[in-house]
C-alpha positions in Angstrom: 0.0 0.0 0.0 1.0 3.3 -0.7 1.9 5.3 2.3 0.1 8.9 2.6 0.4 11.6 4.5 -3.2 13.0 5.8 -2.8 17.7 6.0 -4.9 19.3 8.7 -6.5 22.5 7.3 -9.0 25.0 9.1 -10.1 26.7 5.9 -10.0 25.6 2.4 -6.8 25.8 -0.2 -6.7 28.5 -2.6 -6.0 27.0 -6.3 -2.4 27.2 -6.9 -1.1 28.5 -10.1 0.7 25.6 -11.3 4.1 25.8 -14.1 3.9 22.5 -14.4 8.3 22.4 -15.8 8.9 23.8 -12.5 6.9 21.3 -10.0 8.6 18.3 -11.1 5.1 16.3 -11.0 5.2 12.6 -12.0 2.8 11.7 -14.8 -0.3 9.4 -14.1 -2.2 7.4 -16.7 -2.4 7.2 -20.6 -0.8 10.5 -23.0 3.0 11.6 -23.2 4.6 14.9 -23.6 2.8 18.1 -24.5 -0.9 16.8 -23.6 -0.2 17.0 -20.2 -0.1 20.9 -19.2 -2.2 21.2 -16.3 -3.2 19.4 -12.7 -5.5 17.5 -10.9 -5.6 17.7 -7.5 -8.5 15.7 -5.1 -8.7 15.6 -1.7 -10.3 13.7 0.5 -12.3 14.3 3.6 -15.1 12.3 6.2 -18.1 12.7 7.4 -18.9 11.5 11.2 -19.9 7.8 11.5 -20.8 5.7 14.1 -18.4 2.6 13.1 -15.3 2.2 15.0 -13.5 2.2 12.3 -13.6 2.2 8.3 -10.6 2.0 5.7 -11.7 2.4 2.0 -9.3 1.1 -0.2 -8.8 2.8 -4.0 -7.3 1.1 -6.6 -7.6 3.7 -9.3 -9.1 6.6 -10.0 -10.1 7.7 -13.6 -11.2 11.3 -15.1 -13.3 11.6 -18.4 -12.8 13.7 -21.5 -16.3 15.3 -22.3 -16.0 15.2 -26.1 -15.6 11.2 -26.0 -17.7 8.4 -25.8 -18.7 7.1 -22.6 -15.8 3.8 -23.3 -13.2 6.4 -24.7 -11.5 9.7 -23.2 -10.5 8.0 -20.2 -7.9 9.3 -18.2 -5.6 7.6 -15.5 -5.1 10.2 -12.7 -3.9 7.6 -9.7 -2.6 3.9 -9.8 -1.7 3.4 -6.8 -3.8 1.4 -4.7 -4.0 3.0 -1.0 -5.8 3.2 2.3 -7.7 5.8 3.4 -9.2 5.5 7.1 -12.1 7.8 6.5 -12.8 8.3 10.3 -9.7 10.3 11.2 -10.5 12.7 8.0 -12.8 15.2 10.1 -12.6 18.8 11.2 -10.0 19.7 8.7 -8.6 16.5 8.5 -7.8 15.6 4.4 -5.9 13.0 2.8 -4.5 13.5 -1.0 -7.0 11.2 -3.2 -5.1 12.5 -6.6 -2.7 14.9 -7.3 -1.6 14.2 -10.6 -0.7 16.0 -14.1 -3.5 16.1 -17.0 -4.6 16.9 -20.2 -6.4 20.6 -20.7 -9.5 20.5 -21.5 -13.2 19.9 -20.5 -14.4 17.2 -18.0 -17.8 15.3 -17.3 -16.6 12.1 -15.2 -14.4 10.9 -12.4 -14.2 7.2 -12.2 -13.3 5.7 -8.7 -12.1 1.9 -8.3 -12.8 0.4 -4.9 -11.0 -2.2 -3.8 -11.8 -4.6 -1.0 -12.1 -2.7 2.2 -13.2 -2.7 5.9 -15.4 -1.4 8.9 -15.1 -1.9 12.4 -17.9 -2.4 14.5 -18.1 -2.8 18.5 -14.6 -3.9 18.3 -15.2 -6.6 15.5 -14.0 -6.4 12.2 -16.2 -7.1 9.4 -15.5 -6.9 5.0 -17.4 -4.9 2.8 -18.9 -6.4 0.2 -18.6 -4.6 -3.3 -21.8 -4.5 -5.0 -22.2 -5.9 -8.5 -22.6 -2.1 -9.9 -19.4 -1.2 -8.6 -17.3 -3.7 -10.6 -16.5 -1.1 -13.3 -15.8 1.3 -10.6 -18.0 4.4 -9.2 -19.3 7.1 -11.5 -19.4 10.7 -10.0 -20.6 13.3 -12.6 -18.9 16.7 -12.3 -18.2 19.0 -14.9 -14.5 20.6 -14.7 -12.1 22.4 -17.0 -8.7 22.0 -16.8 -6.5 24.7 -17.9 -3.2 25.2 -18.9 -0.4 25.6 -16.6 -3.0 25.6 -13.5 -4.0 23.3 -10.5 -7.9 22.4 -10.0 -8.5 21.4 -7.0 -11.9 19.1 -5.7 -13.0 18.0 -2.5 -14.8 14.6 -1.9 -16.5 14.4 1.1 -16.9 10.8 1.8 -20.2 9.9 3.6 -19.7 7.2 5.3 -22.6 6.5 7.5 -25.0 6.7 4.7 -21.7 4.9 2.4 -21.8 1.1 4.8 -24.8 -0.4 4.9 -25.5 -3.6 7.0 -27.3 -6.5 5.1 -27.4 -8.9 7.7 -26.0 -9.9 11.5 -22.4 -9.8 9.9 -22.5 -8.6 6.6 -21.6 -5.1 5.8 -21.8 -3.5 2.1 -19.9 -0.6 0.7 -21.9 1.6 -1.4 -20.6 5.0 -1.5 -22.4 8.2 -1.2 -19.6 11.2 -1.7 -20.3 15.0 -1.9 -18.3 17.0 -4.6 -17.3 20.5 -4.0 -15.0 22.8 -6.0 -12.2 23.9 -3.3 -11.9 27.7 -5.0 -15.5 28.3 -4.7 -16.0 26.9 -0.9 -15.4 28.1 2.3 -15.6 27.0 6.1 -17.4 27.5 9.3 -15.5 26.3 12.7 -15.8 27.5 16.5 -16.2 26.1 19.8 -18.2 25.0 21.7 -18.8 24.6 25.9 -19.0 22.3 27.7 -16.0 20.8 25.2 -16.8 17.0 26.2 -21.1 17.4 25.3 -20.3 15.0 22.2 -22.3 17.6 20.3 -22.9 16.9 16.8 -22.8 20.3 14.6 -24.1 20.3 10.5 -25.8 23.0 7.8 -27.6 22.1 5.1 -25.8 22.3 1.5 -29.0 21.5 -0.6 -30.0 18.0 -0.3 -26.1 17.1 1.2 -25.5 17.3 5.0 -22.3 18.9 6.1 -22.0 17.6 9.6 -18.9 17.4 11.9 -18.2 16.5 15.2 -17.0 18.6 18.0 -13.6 18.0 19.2 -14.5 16.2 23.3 -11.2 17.4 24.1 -11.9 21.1 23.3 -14.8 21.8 21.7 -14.1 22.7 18.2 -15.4 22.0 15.1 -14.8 22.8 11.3 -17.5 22.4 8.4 -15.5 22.5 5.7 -15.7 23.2 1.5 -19.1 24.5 1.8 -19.7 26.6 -1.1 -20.9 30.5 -0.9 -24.0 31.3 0.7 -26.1 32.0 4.3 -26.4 28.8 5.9 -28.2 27.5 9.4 -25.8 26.1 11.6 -27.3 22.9 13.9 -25.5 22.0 17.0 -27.3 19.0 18.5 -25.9 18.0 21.8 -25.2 14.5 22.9 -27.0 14.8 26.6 -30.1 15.5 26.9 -29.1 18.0 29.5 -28.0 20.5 26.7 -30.3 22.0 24.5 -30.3 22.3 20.7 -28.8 25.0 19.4 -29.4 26.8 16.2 -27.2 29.4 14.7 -28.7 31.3 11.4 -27.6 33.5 8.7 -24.2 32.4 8.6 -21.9 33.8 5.4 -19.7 31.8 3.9 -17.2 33.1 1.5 -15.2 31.2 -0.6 -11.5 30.3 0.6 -12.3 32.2 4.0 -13.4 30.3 7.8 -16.1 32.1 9.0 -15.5 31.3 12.6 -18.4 31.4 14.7 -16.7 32.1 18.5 -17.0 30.0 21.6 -20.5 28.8 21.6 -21.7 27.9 25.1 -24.4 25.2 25.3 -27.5 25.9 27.3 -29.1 23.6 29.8 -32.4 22.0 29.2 -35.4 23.2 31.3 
């Protein structure tokens, strides 16, 4: 397996302007020379589940040339099968899905092998089964451009309580549910919140997708992160019922800024 190194991050990255001669990337997937004059870059992030643990393997991740038929225009963007434990990427937690050079041009697909993977529950470790509609891998479609001599950047937000779904007493299945967000156009709410160890749960509302994070039991805080621009309602739902729920509204997000909400002390329930 290929060993990673996960990037903590309170905000979102700004896209990165990219001369390609001077990075000294390492080429991924089918094309030589000239073609490949811009970047690809996809992180990775979680949101909370109740498992112990769960580690998603990728195989191989694939990115489609819109002006090609659906079995042509593929593009190889990462090889390397690795291991990605989705429960430590929260609260500004990501791991590097690809980073890899590409051809310009305009996008409509990003193909994602799975490979077999794992959940953890009450201490038992149990496989997840692939479902037959994943054998040619997992079709996200996302329309993207990528330009010459610059970096796009996407964030995948894998959801994986909704992503593992148990089938029977031991049987767990893997069947992936995984927000996309453009990294430029998203910002981030974080704060704190008191008492730090009320196991509060804390989400907004991006259309029909949930952002949700948990706060820190050690301190308090929390990050929502690449949430794209608007005025959001933030939902902290304690986890004693001897805090009440707490609603935040008409918070502003602006894209590649934290909007940071203060210290937000819990109230107790009548």
């Amino acid at each position: 397996m290929q060993s990673k190194k996960m990037i903590s991050t309170t905000g979102v990255s700004v896209v990165t302007l990219c001369l390609l001669a001077g990075l000294g990337c390492s080429k991924s997937g089918s094309g030589t020379g000239a073609d490949y004059v811009g970047q690809i870059n996809i992180k990775l992030i979680d949101a909370p589940a109740t498992y112990d643990q769960i580690d998603v393997v990728v195989q191989r991740v694939e990115v489609h040339r819109k002006q090609f038929s659906a079995e042509n225009g593929w593009t190889v963007v990462n090889d390397q099968t690795s291991t990605y434990e989705l429960l430590h990427l929260r609260n500004g937690v990501s791991d590097t899905l690809v980073f890899a050079n590409a051809p310009i041009g305009d996008y409509d697909q990003i193909n994602v092998h799975f490979g077999f993977s794992f959940v953890v529950v009450d201490g038992v470790r149990r496989d997840l089964l692939l479902p037959a509609d994943l054998a040619n891998g997992y079709i996200i479609n996302f329309p993207f451009t990528i330009d010459q001599d610059l970096q796009y950047q996407l964030t995948f937000d894998f959801n994986a309580l909704k992503s593992v779904t148990q089938t029977s007493p031991t049987q767990y299945t893997l069947q992936p549910v995984i927000r996309v967000r453009e990294t430029l156009l998203s910002g981030s709410i974080s704060g704190g919140i008191v008492p730090s160890n009320s196991l509060s749960t804390v989400f907004t509302l991006d259309g029909a997708d949930t952002v949700t994070a948990y706060a820190d039991p050690n301190n308090g805080t929390f990050v929502l992160v690449d949430i794209p621009e608007a005025v959001y309602d933030v939902h902290i739902i304690p986890g004693y019922s001897a805090f009440r729920d707490t609603v935040i509204s008409g918070v502003t997000v602006t894209r590649q800024k934290d909007t940071f909400l203060g210290v937000i002390n819990l109230q107790l329930s009548p």
